[in-house]
C-alpha positions as CSV (number, residue, x, y, z in Angstrom):
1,X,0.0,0.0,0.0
2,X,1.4,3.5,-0.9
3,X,2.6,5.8,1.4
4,X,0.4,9.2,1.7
5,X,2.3,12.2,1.6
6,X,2.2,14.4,4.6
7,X,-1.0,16.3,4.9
8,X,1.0,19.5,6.2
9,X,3.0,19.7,2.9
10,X,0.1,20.6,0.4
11,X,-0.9,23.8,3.1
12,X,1.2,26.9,3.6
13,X,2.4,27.5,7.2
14,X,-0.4,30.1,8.0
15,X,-3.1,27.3,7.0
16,X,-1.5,24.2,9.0
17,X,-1.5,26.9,11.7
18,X,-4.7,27.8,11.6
19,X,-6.0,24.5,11.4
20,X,-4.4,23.6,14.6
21,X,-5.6,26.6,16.0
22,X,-9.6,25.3,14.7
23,X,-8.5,22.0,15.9
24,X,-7.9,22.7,19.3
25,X,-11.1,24.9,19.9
26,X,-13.5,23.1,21.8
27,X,-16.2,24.8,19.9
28,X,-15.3,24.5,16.1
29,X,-17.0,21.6,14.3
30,X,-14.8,19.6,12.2
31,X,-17.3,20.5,9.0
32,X,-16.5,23.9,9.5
33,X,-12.9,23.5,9.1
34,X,-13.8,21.0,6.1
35,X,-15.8,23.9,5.0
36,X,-13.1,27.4,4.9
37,X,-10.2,24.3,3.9
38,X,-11.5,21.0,2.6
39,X,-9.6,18.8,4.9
40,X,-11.7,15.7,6.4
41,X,-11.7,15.0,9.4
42,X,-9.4,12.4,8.8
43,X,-7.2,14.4,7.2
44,X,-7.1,17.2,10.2
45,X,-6.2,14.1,12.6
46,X,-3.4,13.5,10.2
47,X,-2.3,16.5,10.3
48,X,-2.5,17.1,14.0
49,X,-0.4,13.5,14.2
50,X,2.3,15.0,11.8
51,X,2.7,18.7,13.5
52,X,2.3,17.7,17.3
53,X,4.5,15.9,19.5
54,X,3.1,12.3,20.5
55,X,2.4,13.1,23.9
56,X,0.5,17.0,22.7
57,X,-1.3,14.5,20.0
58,X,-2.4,12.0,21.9
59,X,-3.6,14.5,24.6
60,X,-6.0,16.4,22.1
61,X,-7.1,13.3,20.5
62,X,-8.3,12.4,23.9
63,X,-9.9,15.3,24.5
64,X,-11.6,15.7,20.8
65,X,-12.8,11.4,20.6
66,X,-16.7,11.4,20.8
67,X,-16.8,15.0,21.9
68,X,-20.1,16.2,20.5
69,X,-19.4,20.2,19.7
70,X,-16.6,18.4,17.4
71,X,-18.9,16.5,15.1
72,X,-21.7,19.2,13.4
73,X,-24.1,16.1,12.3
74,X,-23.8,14.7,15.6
75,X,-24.9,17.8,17.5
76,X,-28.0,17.8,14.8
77,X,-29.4,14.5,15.1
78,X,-29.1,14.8,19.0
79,X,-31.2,18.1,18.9
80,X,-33.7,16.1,16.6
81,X,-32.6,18.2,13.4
82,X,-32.5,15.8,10.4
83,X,-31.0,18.1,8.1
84,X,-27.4,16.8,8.8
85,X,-26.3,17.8,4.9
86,X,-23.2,19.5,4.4
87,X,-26.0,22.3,2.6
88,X,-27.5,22.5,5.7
89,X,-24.4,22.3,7.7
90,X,-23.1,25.3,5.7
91,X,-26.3,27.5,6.0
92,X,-26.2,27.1,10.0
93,X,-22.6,28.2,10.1
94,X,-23.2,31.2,8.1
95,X,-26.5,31.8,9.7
96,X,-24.4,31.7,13.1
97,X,-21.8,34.0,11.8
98,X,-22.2,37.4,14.1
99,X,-20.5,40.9,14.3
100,X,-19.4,42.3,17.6
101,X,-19.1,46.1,17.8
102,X,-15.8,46.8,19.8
103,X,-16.1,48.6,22.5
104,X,-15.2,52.8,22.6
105,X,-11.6,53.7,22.9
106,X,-10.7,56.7,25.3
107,X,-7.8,57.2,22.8
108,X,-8.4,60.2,21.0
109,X,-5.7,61.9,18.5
110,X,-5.2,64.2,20.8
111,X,-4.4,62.1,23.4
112,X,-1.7,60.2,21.7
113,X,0.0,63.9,20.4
């Protein structure tokens, strides 16, 4: 069987980064990171084994296995939601997509003269 190459060699530096980053949030669905870079989940798991040390790996793999805010389709069908389609996957991530206004600055330009 033929070796695959290494998942973190197709991505720039920025985008493995990132993707560790996504990876390692508690709150970002593996479908989402599928979504903004079409790696599977498989592949992200690949890549996490590849970047991380063996101990920082098998830590997060711990941590991620079964977790529900991890797997989009899961947290669906547990809600009761049969629309588990990546279409309807992608509409609930935009839908949930928000703006925060940031708060005032007391910096004024006359303050930083």
């Amino acid at each position: 069987m033929p070796k695959q190459s290494d998942p973190s060699a197709q991505l720039a530096e920025a985008d493995a980064s990132a993707i560790i980053a996504m990876a390692w949030q508690d709150d970002t669905p593996f479908e989402a990171i599928e979504l903004q870079f079409g790696l599977s989940e498989s592949a992200v798991v690949a890549l996490m084994r590849s970047a991380l040390k063996a101990r920082s790996f098998r830590l997060w793999r711990t941590r991620v296995r079964g977790r529900m805010a991890k797997h989009q389709t899961r947290q669906s069908s547990a809600m009761r939601d049969p629309s588990g389609t990546l279409e309807a996957i992608r509409q609930d991530l935009s839908d949930a997509q928000e703006t925060f206004p940031l708060p005032p600055s007391p910096l004024t330009r006359a303050s930083l003269r």
